[in-house]
Structures are given as structure tokens and as C-alpha cells.
C-alpha positions in Angstrom: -168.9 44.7 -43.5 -169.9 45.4 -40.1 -173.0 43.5 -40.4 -171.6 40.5 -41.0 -169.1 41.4 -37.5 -168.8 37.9 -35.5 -169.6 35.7 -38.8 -167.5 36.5 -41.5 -165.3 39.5 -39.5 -163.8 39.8 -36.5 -162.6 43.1 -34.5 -158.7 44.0 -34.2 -157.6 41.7 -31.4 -156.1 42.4 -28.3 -154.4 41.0 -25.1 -157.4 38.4 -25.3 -158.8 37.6 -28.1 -162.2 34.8 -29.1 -162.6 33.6 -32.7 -165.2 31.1 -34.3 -163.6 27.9 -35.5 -165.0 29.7 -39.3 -162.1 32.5 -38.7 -159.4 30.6 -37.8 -160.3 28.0 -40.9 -160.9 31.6 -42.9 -156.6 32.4 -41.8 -155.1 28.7 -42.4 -156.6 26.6 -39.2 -155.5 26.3 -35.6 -152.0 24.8 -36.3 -151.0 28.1 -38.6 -152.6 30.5 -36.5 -150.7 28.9 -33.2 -147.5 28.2 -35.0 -147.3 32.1 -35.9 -148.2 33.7 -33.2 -147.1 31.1 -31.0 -149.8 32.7 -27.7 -148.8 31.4 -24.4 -152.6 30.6 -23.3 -155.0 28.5 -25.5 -158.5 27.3 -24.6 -161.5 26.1 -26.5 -164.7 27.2 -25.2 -167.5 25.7 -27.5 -167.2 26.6 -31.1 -164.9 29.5 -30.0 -160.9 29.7 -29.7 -159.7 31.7 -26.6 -156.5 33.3 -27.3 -153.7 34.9 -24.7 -151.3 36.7 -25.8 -149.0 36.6 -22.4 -149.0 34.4 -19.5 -151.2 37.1 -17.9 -152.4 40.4 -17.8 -149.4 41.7 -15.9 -147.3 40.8 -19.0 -149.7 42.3 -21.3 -147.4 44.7 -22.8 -144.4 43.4 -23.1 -142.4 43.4 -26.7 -142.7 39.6 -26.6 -147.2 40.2 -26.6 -146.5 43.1 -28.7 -145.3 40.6 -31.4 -147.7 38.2 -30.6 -150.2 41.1 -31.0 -149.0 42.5 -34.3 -148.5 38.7 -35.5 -151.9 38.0 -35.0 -153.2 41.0 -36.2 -151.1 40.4 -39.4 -152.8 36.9 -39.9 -156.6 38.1 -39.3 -156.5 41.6 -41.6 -158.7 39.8 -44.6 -160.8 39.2 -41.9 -160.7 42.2 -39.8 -163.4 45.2 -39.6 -161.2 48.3 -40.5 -161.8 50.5 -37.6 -164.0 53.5 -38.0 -162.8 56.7 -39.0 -164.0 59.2 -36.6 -163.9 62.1 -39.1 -166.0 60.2 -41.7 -170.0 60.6 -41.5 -171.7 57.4 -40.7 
């Protein structure tokens, strides 16, 4: 899986999160993915999708980009690296 990390999967996402146009087709397309997590700053760079979940950083962890965060977390987990277990060998 974490070979194929910025093709096929993409890391949790934060307060500011790109994604290839191939993972947000992978989740339902840009209208699903913006109707649902509904992020306050939107920009395409390139082949990329920029994505804010507050108006800015100040604002970066209020319960409103909480939600945003957990709702877009939510809608990428088939396509999220699990994080690595720190106890595990590897």
C-alpha cells in the first residue's frame, strides 16, 4: 500500500489537504466530495485539488473544521494509508 502513496492512496488529511483529480474521481468526484464536507477554501492547482478546511489557519480547530475534518476523512478511508503502528516491526 504505501508504495502506491500519492497514486492510488492518499495520507489522513489535515487542516490542508492536496488530492489528484484520480482520488477525488476514486470517492464520487469534486461535487460529492465539496457537497460533504462542504471546505470553505477550494483551489485547483494543476492536476491537484487544494483543500481548506477553515477560512484560515487561526480557525483551524474549531468544531466546525473538526467536522469538516472527520467528514473528509470519512469520504477518503478506501483510499487512505492506515497509519503505522509504532509497536509493529517494519
Amino acid at each position: 500500500m504505501r508504495d502506491e502513496l500519492g497514486e492510488r492512496y492518499v495520507r489522513p488529511p489535515g487542516w490542508a489537504t492536496f488530492l489528484r483529480r484520480a482520488h477525488v474521481d476514486a470517492v464520487g468526484g469534486r461535487d460529492h466530495l465539496l457537497a460533504v464536507v462542504q471546505p470553505p477554501v477550494v483551489h485547483d492547482v494543476g492536476d491537484l485539488l487544494y483543500v481548506q478546511l477553515s477560512a484560515s489557519v487561526a480557525d483551524a480547530r474549531t468544531p466546525a473544521a473538526e467536522a469538516r475534518r472527520r467528514a473528509l476523512a470519512e469520504l477518503l478511508a478506501p483510499i487512505t494509508v492506515p497509519l503505522a503502528d509504532p509497536a509493529s516491526p517494519g
